[in-house]
RODO-2510 file (C-alpha; in nm, 4 decimals, decimal comma):
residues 346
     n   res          X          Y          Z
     1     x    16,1631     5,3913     2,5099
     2     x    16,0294     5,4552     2,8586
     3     x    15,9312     5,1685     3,0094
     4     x    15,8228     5,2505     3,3664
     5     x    15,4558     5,2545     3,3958
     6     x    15,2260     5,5821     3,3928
     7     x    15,0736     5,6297     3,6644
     8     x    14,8989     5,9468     3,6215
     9     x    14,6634     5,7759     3,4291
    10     x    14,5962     5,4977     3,6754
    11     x    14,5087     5,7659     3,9801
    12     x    14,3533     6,0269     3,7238
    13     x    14,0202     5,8227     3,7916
    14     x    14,0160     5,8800     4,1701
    15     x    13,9703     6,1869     4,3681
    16     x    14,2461     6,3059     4,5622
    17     x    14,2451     6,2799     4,9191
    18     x    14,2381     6,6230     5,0534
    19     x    14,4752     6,7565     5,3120
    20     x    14,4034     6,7518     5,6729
    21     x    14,5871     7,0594     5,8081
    22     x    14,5019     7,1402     6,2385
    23     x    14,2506     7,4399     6,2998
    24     x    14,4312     7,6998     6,4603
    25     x    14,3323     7,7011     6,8130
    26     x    14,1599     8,0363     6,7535
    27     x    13,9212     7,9231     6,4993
    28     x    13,8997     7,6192     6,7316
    29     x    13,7469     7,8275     7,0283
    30     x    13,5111     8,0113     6,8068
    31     x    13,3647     7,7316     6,6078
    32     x    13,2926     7,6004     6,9730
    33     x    13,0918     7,8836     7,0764
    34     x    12,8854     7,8793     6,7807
    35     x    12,7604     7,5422     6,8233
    36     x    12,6915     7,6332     7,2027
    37     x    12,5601     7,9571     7,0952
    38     x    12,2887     7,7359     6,8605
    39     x    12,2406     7,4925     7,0973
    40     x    12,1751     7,7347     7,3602
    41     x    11,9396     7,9522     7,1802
    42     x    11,7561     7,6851     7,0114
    43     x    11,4663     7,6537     7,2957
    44     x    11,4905     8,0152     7,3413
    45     x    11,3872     8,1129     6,9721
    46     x    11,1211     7,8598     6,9854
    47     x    10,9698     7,9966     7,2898
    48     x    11,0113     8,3155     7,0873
    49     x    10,8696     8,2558     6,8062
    50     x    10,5726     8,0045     7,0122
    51     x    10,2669     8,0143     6,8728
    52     x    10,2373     8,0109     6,5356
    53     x     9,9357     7,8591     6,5218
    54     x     9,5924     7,8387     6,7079
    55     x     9,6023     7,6865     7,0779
    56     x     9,3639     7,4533     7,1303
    57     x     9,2439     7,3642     7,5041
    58     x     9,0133     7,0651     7,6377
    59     x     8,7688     7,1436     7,8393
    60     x     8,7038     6,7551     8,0121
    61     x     8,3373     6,8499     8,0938
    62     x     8,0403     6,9998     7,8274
    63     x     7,9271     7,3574     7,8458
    64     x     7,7610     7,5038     8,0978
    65     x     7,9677     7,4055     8,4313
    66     x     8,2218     7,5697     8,6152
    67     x     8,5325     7,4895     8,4160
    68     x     8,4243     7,5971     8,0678
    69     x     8,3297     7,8879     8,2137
    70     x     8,6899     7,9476     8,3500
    71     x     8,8177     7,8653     8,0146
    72     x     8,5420     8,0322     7,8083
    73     x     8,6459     8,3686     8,0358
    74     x     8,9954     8,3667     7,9882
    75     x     8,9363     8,2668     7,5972
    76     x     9,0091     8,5934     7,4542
    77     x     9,2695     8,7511     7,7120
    78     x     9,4752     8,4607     7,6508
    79     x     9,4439     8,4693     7,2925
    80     x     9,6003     8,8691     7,2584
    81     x     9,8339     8,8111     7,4771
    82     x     9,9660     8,4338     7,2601
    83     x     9,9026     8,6603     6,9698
    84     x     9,6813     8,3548     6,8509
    85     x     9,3361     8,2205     6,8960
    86     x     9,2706     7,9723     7,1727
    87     x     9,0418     7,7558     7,0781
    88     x     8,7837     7,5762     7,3295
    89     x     8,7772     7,1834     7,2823
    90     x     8,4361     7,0373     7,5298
    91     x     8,5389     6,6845     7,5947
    92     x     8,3576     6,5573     7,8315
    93     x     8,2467     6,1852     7,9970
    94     x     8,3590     5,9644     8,2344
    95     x     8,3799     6,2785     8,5140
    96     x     8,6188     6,4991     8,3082
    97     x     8,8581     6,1691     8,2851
    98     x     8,7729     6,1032     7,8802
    99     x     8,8777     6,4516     7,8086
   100     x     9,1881     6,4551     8,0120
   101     x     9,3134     6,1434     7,8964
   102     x     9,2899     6,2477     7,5281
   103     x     9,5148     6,5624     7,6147
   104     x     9,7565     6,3226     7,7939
   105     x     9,7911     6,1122     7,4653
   106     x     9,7897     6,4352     7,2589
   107     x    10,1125     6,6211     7,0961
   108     x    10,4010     6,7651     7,3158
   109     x    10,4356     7,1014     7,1064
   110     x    10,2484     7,3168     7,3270
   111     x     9,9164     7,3335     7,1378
   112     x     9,7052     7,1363     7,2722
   113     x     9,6552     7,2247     7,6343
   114     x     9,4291     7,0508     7,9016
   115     x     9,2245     7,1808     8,2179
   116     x     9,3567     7,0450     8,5524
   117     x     9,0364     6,9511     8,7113
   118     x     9,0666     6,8576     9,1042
   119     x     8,8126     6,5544     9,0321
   120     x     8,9701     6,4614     8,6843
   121     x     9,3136     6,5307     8,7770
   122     x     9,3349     6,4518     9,1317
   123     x     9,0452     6,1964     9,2557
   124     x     8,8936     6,0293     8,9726
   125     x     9,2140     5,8368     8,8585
   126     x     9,2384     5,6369     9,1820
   127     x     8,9036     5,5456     9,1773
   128     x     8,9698     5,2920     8,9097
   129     x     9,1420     4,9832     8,9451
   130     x     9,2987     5,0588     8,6369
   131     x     9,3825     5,4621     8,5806
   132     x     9,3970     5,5980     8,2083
   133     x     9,6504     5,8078     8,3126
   134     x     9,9065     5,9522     8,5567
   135     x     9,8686     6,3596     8,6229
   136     x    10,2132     6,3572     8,7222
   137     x    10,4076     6,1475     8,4771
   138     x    10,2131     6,2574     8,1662
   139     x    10,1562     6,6051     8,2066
   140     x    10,3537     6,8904     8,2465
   141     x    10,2008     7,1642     8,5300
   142     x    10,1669     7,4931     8,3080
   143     x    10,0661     7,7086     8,5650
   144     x     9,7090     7,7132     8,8270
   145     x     9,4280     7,9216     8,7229
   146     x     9,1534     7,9499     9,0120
   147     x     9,0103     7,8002     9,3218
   148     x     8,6424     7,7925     9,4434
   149     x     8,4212     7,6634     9,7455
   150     x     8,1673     7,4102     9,6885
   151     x     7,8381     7,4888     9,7860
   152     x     7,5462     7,2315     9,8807
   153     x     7,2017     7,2849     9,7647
   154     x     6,8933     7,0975     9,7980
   155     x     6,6175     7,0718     9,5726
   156     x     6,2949     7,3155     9,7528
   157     x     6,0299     7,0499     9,8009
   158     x     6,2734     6,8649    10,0802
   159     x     6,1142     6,9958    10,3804
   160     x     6,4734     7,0935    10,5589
   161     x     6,5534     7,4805    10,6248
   162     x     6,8918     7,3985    10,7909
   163     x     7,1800     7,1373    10,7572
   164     x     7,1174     6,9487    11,0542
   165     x     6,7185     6,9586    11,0274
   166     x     6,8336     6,7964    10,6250
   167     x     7,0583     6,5184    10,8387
   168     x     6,7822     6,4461    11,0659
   169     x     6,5245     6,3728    10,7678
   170     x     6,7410     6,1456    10,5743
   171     x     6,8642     5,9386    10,8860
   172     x     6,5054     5,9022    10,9748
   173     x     6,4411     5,7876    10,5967
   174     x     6,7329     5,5888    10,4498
   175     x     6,7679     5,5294    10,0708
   176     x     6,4790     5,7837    10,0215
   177     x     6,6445     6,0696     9,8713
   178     x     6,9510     6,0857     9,5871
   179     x     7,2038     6,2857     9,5661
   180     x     7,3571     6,3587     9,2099
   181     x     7,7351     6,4556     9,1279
   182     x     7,8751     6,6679     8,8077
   183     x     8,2216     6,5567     8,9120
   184     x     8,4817     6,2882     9,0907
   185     x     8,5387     6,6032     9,3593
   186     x     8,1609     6,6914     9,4152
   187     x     8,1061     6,2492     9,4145
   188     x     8,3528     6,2193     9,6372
   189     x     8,3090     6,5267     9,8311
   190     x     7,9635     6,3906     9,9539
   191     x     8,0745     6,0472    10,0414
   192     x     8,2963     6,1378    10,2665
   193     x     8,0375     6,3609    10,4122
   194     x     7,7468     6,1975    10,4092
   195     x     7,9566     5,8661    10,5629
   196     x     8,0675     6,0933    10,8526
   197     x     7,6823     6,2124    10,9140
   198     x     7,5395     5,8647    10,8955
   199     x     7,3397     5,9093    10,5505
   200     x     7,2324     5,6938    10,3556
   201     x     7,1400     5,7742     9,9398
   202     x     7,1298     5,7218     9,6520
   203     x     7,4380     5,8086     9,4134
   204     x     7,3467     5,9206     9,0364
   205     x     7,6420     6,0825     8,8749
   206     x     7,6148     6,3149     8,5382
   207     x     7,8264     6,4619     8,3429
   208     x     7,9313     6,7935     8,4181
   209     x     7,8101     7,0771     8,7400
   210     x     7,5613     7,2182     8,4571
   211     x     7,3801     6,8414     8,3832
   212     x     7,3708     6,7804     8,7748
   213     x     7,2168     7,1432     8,8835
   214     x     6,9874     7,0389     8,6177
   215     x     6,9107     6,7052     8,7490
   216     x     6,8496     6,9010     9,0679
   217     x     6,6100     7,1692     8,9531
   218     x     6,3989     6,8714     8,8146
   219     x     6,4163     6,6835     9,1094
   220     x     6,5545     6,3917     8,9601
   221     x     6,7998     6,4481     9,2497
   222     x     6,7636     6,5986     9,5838
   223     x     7,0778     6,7025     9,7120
   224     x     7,4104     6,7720     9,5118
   225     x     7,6995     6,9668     9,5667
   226     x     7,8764     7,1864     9,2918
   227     x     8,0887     7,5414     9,2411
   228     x     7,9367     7,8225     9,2528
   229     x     7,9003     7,8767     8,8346
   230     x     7,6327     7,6549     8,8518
   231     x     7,5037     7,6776     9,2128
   232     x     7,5343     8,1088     9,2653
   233     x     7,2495     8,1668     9,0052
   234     x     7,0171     7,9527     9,0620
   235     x     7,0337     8,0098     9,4802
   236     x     6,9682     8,3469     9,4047
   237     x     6,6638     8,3074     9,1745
   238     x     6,5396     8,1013     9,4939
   239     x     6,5236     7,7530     9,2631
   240     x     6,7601     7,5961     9,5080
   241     x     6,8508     7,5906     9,8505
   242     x     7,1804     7,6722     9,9963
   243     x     7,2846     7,4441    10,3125
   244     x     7,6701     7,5091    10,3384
   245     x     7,9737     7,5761    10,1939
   246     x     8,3009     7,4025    10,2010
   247     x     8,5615     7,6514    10,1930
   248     x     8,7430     7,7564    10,5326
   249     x     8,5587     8,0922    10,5201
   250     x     8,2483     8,1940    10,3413
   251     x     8,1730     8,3072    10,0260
   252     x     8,1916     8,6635     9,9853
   253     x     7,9089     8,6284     9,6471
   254     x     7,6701     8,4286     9,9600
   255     x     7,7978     8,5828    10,3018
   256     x     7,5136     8,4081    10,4843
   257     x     7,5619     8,0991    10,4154
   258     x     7,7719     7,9373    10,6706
   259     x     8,0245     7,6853    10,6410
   260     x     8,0879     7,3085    10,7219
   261     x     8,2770     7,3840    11,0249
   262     x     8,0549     7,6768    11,1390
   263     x     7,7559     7,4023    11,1536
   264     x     7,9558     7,1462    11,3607
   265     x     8,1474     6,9625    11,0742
   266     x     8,5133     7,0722    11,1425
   267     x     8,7799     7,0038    10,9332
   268     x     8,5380     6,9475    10,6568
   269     x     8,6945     7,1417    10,3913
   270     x     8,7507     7,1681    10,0334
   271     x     8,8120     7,4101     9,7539
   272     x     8,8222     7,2981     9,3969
   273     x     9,0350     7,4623     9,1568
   274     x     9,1376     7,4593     8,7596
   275     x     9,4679     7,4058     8,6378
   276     x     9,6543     7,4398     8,3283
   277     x     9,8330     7,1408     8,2070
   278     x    10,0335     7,0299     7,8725
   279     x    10,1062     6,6624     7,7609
   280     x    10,4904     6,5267     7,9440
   281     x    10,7583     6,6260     7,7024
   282     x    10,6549     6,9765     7,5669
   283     x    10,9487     7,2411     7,5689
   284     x    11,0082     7,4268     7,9056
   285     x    11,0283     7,7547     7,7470
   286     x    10,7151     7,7061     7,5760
   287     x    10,5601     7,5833     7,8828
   288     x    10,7152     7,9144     8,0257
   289     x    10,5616     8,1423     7,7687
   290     x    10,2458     7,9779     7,8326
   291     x    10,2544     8,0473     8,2107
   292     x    10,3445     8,3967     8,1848
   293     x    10,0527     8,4134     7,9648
   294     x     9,8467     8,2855     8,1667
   295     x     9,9195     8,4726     8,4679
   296     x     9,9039     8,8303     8,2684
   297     x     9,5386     8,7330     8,2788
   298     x     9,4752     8,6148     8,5689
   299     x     9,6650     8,9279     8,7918
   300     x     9,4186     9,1868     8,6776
   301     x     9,2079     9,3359     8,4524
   302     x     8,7872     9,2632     8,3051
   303     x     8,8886     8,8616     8,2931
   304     x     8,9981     8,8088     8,7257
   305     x     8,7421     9,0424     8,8073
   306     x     8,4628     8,8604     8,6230
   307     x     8,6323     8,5249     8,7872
   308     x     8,5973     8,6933     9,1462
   309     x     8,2323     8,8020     9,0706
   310     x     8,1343     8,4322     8,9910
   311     x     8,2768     8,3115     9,2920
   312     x     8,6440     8,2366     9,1951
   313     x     8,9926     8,3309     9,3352
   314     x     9,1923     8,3559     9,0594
   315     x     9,5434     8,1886     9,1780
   316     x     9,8473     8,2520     8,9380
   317     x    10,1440     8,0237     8,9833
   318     x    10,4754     7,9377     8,8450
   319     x    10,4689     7,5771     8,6894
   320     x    10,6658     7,4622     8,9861
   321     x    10,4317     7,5681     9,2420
   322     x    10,1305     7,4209     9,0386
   323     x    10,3614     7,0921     9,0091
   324     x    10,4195     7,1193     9,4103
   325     x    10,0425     7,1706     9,4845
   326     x     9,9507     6,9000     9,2138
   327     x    10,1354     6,6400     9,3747
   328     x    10,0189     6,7619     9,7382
   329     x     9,6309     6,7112     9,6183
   330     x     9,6799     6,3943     9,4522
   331     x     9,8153     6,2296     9,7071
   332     x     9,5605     6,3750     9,9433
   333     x     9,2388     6,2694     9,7691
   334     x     9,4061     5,9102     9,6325
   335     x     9,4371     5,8882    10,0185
   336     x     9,0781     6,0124    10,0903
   337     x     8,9244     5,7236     9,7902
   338     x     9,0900     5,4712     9,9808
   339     x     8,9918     5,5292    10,3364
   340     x     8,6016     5,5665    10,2600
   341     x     8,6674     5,2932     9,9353
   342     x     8,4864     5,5105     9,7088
   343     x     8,4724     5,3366     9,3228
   344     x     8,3932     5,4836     8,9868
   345     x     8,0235     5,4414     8,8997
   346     x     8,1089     5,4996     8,5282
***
């Protein structure tokens, strides 16, 4: 009798440990490759196959002012070239800050894009003692769509033909008149120049450019300055009156009206413009795909010419010279808020 104990039947129950044998080095090399070669093309093949879906953009101000009418003009362009719709998401309050900070707290995939507003982006946010958000930390630049002047128009019945015969009347009546503001740029904008010409007025802010042209034609205010979307039309049907402009040289839609500096306010000068911006985090090459977009539009064709007729320099940039100029203009105008202490009246 065999007395030594089976042991097949004691092991039959487990699995057998497989056998480790080395790669060969070749197989080694190539299986390292692939996984580069996946890692590597991963961003790639998103940006490739980015969108797939509508692309939604917030507009931080209602209809009728000067950025939903960038937006609204580039609309369509934007959506052949994405190969998706692009749809148009009016946020506005709060001087275009309530729409911007819901695209800063919105997804990082790429589709949901926000307009860079100068005022929004740049000026409003250091107005408050406590900012809803950071343009530089939670955004991404995508690319910069256009600049403008801003014009200043007074409301008819203000018996002033000229700048400095409008100066003269309100220094001689203080606190008489108001002046009304669509945005933290055109708010701020008049601060600064109405401190450095001794006036003193009212402040009523709106809205958007559209509600404040408004507030203008009715004469709830008397004095406001805005882009030319809202400002160009109704200067020409003679509703308003056109003091000055505040780019360096003047507009080629109103070449006779002069500028700040040609009526004895030098260095006075400022030109709005619209951005593109994503929430912080979304993919470089989709931010990529989305610039190149973007600037397809903008470099010709029925969309930049309609922009230049309105008043508008269309302005495309790489994301990293949009990030560059970002950073130059917020630290300009947080600058600017402190020296003439300007707060938010919202």
């Amino acid at each position: 009798m065999n007395l030594q104990p089976c042991r097949s039947k004691l092991v039959s129950s487990q699995p057998a440990s497989p056998v480790r044998r080395p790669m060969p080095a070749a197989m080694a090399v190539s299986a390292a490759l692939l996984t580069l070669t996946v890692l590597f093309a991963g961003p790639a093949a998103a940006a490739n196959a980015f969108p797939q879906k509508p692309v939604r953009i917030i507009v931080p101000f209602p209809p009728g002012g000067g950025t939903d009418f960038v937006t609204r003009v580039i609309q369509q362009p934007l959506s052949e070239q994405l190969g998706q719709p692009v749809l148009i998401d009016n946020r506005g309050g709060a001087q275009g800050v309530v729409g911007t900070q819901i695209g800063a707290r919105s997804a990082n995939d790429g589709y949901t894009l926000v307009i860079a507003e100068i005022g929004a982006t740049a000026i409003a946010p250091p107005m408050s003692p406590k900012p809803p958000f950071d343009a530089i930390r939670d955004f991404v630049p995508v690319g910069m769509l256009v600049e403008q002047p801003y014009l200043m128009s007074i409301h008819p019945s203000v018996p002033a033909k000229t700048l400095g015969e409008f100066v003269n009347l309100v220094q001689a009546n203080p606190g008489k008149y108001n002046f009304g503001s669509g945005n933290a740029t055109a708010h701020v904008a008049q601060e600064v120049f109405y401190a450095a010409a001794k006036l003193k007025m009212t402040h009523i802010p709106y809205r958007g450019s559209g509600p404040s042209m408004a507030a203008l034609l009715a004469n709830e205010v008397q004095v406001i300055f805005s882009g030319p979307t809202a400002a160009l039309p109704q200067i020409k049907a003679g509703k308003v009156r056109p003091l000055g402009v505040t780019s360096p040289k003047r507009s080629s839609e109103l070449p006779d009206i002069p500028t700040m500096g040609e009526l004895g306010y030098k260095g006075f000068e400022i030109r709005g413009w619209y951005g593109l911006m994503a929430p912080a985090g979304t993919p470089r090459p989709v931010v990529m795909r989305l610039n190149e977009a973007v600037n397809k539009v903008l470099s010709g064709g029925p969309a930049a010419q309609t922009l230049k007729d309105r008043g508008f320099d269309p302005t495309p940039m790489s994301p990293d010279e949009f990030g560059k100029y970002l950073r130059a203009e917020v630290a300009r105008w947080a600058k600017a808020v402190r020296q003439y202490d300007v707060k938010s009246t919202d």
